[in-house]
Every structure is written in structure tokens, then in C-alpha cells.
C-alpha positions as CSV (number, residue, x, y, z in Angstrom):
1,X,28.3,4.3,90.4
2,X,27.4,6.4,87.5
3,X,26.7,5.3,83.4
4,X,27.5,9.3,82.8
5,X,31.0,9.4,81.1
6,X,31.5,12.8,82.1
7,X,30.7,11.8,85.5
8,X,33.1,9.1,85.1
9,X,35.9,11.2,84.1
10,X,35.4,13.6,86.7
11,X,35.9,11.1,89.2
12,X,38.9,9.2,87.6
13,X,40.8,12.9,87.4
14,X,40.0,13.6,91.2
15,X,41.3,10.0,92.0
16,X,44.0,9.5,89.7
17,X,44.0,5.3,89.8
18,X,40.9,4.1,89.2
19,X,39.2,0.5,89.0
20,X,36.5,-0.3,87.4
21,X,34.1,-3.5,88.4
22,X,31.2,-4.9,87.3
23,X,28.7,-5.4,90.0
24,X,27.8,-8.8,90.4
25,X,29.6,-12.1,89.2
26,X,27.9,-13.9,86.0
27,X,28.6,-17.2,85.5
28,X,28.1,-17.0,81.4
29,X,30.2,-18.5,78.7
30,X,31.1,-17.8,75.1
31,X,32.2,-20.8,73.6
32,X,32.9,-23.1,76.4
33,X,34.8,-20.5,78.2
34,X,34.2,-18.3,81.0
35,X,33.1,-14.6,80.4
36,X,33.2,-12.3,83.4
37,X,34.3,-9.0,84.8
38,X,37.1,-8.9,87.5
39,X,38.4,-5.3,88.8
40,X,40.5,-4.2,86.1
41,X,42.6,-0.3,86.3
42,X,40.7,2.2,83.9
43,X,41.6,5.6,82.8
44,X,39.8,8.8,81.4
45,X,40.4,7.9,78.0
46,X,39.0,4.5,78.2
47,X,35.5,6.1,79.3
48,X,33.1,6.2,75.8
49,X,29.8,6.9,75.5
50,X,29.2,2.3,75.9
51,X,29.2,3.8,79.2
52,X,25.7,4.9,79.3
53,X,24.3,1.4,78.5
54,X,24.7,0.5,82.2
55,X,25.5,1.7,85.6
56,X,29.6,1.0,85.9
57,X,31.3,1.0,89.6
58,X,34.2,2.8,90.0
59,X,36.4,3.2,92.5
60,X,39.7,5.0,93.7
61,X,42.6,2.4,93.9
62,X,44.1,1.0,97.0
63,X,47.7,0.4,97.2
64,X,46.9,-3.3,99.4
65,X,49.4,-6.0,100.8
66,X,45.9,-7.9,101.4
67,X,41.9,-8.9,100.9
68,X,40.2,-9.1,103.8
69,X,37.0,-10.9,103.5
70,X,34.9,-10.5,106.6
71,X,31.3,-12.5,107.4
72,X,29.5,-10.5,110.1
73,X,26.4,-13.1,111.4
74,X,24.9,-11.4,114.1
75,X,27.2,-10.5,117.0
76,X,29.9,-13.0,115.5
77,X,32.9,-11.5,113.1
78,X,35.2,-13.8,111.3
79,X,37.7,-11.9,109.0
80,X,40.1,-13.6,106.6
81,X,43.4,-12.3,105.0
82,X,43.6,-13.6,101.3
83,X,46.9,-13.0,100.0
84,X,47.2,-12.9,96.8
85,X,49.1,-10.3,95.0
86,X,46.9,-9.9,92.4
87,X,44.3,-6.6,92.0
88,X,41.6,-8.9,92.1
89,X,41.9,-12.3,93.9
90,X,38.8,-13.8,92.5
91,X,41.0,-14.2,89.1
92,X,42.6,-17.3,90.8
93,X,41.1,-19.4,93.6
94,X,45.1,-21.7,93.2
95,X,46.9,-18.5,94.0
96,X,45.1,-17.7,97.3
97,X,46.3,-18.6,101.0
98,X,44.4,-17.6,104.1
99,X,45.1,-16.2,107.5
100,X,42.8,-15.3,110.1
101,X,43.1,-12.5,111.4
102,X,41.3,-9.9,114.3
103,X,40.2,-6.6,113.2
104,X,41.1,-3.6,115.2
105,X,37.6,-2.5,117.6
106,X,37.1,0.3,115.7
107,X,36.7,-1.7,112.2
108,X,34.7,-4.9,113.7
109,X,32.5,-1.8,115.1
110,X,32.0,0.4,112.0
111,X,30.6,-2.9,109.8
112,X,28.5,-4.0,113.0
113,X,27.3,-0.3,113.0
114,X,26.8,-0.2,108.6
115,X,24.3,-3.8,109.1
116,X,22.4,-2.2,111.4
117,X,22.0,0.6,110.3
118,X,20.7,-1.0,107.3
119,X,18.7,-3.5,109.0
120,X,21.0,-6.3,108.4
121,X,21.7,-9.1,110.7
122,X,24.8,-10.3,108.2
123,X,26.7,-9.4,105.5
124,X,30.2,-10.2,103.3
125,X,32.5,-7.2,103.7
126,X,35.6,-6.7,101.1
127,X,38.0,-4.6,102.3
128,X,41.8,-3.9,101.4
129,X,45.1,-3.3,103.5
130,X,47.2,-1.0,102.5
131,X,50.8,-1.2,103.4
132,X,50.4,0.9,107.0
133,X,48.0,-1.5,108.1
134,X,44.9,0.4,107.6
135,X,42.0,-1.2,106.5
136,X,39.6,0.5,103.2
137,X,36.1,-0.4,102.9
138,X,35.4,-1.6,99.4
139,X,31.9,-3.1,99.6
140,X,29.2,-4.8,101.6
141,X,29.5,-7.8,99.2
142,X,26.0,-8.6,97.4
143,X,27.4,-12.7,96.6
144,X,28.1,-13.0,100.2
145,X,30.3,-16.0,99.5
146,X,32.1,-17.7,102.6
147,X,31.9,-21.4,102.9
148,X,35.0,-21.5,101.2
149,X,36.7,-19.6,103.8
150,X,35.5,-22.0,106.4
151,X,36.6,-25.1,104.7
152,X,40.2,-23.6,104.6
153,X,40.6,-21.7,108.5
154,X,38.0,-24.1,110.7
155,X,36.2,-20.7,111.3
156,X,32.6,-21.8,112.5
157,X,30.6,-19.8,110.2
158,X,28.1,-22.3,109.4
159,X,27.7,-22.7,113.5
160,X,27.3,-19.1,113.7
161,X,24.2,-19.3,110.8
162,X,23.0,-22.2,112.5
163,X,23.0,-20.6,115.7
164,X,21.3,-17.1,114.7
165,X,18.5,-19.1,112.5
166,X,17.2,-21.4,115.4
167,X,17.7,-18.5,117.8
168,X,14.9,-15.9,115.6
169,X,17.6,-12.5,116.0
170,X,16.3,-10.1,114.2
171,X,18.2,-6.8,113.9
């Protein structure tokens, strides 16, 4: 995260493919339509000085088959495939279909690890698959959006809120 454009375009020529994202959604509109930032590819020469204005996330880019959205509530992990195809899924909500799916140990154990470290009792991970199966951390998610995911697997996230709320866990 940097609003440096030479920081920028250091990290985009160490990375080579490079996404840009803003940090949070915004729900604003510009004449009746919808004006937001989705993950979108950006290269060294797109980087101006507009850059300073802000703090910009970059990333390096993923070569993904998948999404996988993962709620972590407590001891409880539910992780969803979203296919898609598309670099960012949020782009189209019709597009999507779901899958859940089981993370390997080690991942389900590095994001139990990352909340409490942080003193979290749940979080909204992002991460990608890349085409070897292997799983890329993109963010703790700050939206934390999931009832949708429930609606459309039966997953009992809610329960699982329910659950740590009445029972007082802290981390």
C-alpha cells in the first residue's frame, strides 16, 4: 500500500502483473449509476503523480481457477469456492456459483493463527487458487460480507455467530 509513484513502480517491475484495488467498497453514484473500484490489472506507466492523493493497494497477480471466501467465527471455518472467471467476482453477483469446499490444515491453521494474533475472534478471508491447487492470501477482508454465502451453501454461519455471541469467547 503506498501513494508514492516511485514506490509504485518499483513494486510493479519486481512483480510484473500487477492489480490495483481500492480498499473498501463505496456505494456512490454519478447519475443514477454505480461508481466503484473493482481489481483492475495496472502497469508502470499508468502510475502518475494522482497517485499521491491517496494510499492505492497493489498487489502481484494470481494466475486463479477460483475465489475462495472464508468466514472464520471462533473455532468454526466455512470456506466457499466462487467461480467465476472473472479477475474480480464482485463485478457480477449473476455470474457466480458456489462450492464448498475444506481447506487443507495448514491453511484453516495459518488464518486461525493471523486472528489471533491480531486479537480477532472472526474475520472474512479472500484468497485465490491458482491452477496447482495452492491457495494465496489476498486479504483479511474489512466488509466481512457472508450472509450471502449462507443463503446459497446451507453453511451455518449465522449459528456459528449466534453461538460465539451468547457463549462471551473472547480471543
Amino acid at each position: 500500500m503506498t501513494n508514492d509513484p516511485v514506490d509504485a513502480r518499483e513494486f510493479i517491475a519486481a512483480h510484473g502483473q500487477v492489480i490495483y484495488k481500492t480498499l473498501r467498497w463505496t456505494p456512490y453514484e454519478r447519475d443514477g449509476v454505480p461508481v466503484t473500484g473493482w481489481a483492475e490489472p495496472v502497469t508502470a506507466a499508468e502510475i502518475d503523480d494522482s497517485l499521491r492523493v491517496t494510499p492505492h493497494l497493489f498487489q502481484a497477480r494470481v494466475d486463479k481457477v477460483a475465489d475462495v471466501r472464508v468466514l472464520v467465527v471462533g473455532p468454526h471455518v466455512f470456506a466457499v469456492r466462487i467461480h467465476s472467471g472473472l479477475l474480480d467476482w464482485r463485478k457480477d453477483y449473476s455470474a457466480l456459483s458456489y462450492t464448498v469446499v475444506d481447506l487443507p490444515d495448514r491453511v484453516g491453521k495459518a488464518l486461525l493463527a493471523y486472528l489471533d494474533h491480531f486479537g480477532l475472534v472472526s474475520g472474512s478471508f479472500d484468497l485465490a487458487m491458482d491452477r496447482a491447487g495452492d491457495y494465496w492470501w489476498l486479504e483479511l477482508n474489512p466488509n466481512g460480507q457472508w450472509a450471502w454465502l449462507e443463503e446459497k451453501t446451507g453453511l451455518k454461519m449465522s449459528a456459528a455467530f449466534a453461538d460465539l455471541l451468547t457463549r462471551g469467547v473472547s480471543p
